[in-house]
C-alpha positions in Angstrom: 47.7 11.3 6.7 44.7 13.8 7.6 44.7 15.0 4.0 44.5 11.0 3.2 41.5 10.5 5.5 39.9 14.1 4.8 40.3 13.0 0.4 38.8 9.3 1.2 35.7 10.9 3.1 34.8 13.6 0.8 36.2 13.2 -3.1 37.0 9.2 -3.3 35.1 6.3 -3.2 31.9 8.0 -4.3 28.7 5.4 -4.8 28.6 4.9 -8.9 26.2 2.0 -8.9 23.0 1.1 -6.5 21.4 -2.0 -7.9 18.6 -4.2 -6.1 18.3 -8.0 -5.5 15.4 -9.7 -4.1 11.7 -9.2 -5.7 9.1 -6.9 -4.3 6.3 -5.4 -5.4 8.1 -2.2 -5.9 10.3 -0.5 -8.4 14.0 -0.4 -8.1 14.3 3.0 -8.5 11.4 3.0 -5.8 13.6 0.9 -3.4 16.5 3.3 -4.2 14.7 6.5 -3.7 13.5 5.5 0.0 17.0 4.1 0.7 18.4 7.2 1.3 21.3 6.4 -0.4 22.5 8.8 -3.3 25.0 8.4 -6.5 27.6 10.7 -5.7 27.8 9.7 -1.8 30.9 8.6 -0.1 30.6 4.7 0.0 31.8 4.8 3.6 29.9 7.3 5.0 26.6 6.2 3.6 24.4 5.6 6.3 23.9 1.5 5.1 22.5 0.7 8.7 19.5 3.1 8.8 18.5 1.5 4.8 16.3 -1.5 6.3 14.4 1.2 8.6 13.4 3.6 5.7 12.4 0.6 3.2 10.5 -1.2 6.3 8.7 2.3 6.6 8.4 3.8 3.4 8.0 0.7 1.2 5.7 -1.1 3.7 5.7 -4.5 1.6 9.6 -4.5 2.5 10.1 -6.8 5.6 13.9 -6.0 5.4 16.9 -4.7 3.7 20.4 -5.5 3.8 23.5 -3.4 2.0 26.6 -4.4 0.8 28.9 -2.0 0.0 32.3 -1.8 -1.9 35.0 0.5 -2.3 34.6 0.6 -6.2 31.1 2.3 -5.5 28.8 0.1 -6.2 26.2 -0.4 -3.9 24.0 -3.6 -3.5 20.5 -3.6 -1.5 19.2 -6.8 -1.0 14.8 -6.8 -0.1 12.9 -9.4 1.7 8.8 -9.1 1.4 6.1 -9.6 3.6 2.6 -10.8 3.2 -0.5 -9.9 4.2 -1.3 -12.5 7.1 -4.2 -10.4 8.9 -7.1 -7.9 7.5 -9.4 -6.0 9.2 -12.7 -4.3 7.5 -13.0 -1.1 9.1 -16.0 1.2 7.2 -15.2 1.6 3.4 -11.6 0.2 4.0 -9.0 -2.8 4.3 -6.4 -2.5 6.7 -4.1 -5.6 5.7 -1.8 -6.4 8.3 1.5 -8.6 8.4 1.9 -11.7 10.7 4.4 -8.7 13.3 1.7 -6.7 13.3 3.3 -3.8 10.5 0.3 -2.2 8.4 1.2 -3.1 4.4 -1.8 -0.9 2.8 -5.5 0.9 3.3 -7.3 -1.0 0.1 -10.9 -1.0 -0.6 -12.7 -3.6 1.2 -12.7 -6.5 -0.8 -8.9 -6.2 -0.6 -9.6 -8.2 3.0 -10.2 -11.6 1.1 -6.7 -12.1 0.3 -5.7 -12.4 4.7 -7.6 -14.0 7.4 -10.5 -11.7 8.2 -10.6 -10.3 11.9 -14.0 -9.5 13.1 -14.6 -7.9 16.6 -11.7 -5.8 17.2 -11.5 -1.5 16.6 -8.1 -0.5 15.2 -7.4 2.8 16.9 -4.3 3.6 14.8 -3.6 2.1 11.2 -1.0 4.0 8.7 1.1 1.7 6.1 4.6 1.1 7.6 4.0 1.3 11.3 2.4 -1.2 13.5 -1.0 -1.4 14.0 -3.0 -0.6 17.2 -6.5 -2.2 18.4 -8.0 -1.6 21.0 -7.6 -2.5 25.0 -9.9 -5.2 24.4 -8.0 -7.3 22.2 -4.2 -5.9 21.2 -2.4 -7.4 18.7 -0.4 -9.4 20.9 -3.6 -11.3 21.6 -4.1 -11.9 17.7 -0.1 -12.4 17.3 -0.8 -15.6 20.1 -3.6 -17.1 18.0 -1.6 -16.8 15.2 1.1 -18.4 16.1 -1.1 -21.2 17.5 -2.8 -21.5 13.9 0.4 -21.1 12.2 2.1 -24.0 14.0 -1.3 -26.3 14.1 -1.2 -26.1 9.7 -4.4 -24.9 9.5 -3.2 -22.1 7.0 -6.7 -21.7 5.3 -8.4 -19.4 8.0 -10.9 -17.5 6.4 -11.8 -15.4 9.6 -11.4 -15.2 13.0 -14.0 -14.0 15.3 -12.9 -12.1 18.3 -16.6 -10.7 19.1 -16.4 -12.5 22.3 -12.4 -13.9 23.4 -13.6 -16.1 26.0 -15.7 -18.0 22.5 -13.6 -17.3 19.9 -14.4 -18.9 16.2 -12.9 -19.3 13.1 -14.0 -20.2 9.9 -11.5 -22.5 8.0 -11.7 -22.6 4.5 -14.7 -20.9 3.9 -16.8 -23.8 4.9 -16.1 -25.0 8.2 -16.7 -23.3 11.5 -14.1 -23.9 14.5 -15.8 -22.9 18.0 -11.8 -22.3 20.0 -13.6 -21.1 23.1 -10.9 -18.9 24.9 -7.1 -19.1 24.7 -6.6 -21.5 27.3 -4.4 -24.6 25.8 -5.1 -23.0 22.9 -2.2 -24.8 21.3 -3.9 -28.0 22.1 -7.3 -27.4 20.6 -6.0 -26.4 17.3 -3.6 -29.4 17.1 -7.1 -31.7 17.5 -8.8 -29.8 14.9 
């Protein structure tokens, strides 16, 4: 019986086949490589929970991962995306930023037009595949509320959003038309007469 288990652990049910579902803006073999999972690796002790944590970090465009696993070694890893929601021009830079608050990518600064511009906030830490981090003035929580405000109002065209001063907050919509939100207070209110 402990030769059984010993046999099933080390020489049987080695992975054969990895293949990827789900589109992304990476490779398979990309996905694979920051998997963590191997050919050759024992099916069951494959580390399958720890997958969506290296993607998610590695592969910052990957919102999550999940694995499905068989005992005929082939190994399924199933990506969900995420968008730039947020940028923030900072010097000769881009920091695009997704609606949790994950940095997806440092691109030059033109790369900013494709989220909702913030203005008036210092990032203080910004590498791809970990969360980003403004300053005490305005955190990201702050932003995250705003958002979620705008998200659920449908005014999904923000061009920017001016934090310069939180208790007069602005946005542009569109491109065109400029939304004076004042502060936060019934926040959820304002945007639902706009």
């Amino acid at each position: 019986l402990v030769m059984a288990v010993i046999l099933s652990l080390t020489v049987f049910f080695q992975i054969s086949e990895i293949t990827v579902s789900g589109s992304s803006p990476y490779t398979d073999e990309q996905i694979i490589d920051a998997s963590g999972i191997s050919l050759g690796e024992n099916v069951i002790r494959c580390k399958a929970d720890a997958v969506s944590e290296n993607l998610a970090k590695n592969l910052p465009y990957i919102d999550s991962a999940s694995v499905e696993r068989s005992l005929s070694g082939k190994v399924k890893i199933t990506v969900k995306t995420t968008t730039p929601v947020w940028s923030v021009i900072n010097g000769e830079q881009s920091i695009m930023i997704n609606a949790k608050g994950k940095v997806l990518e440092l691109g030059a600064p033109e790369k900013a037009l494709e989220a909702t511009i913030i203005q008036g906030v210092t990032v203080t830490h910004a590498v791809p595949g970990e969360m980003v981090v403004f300053s005490e003035e305005v955190s990201f929580d702050f932003v995250k509320e705003i958002g979620d405000a705008v998200a659920s109002s449908g005014l999904d065209k923000l061009t920017t959003l001016n934090l310069v001063d939180i208790d007069y907050i602005q946005a542009l919509y569109d491109g065109r038309l400029t939304i004076i939100i004042g502060s936060t207070d019934n926040l959820a209110k304002k945007l639902a007469l706009t």
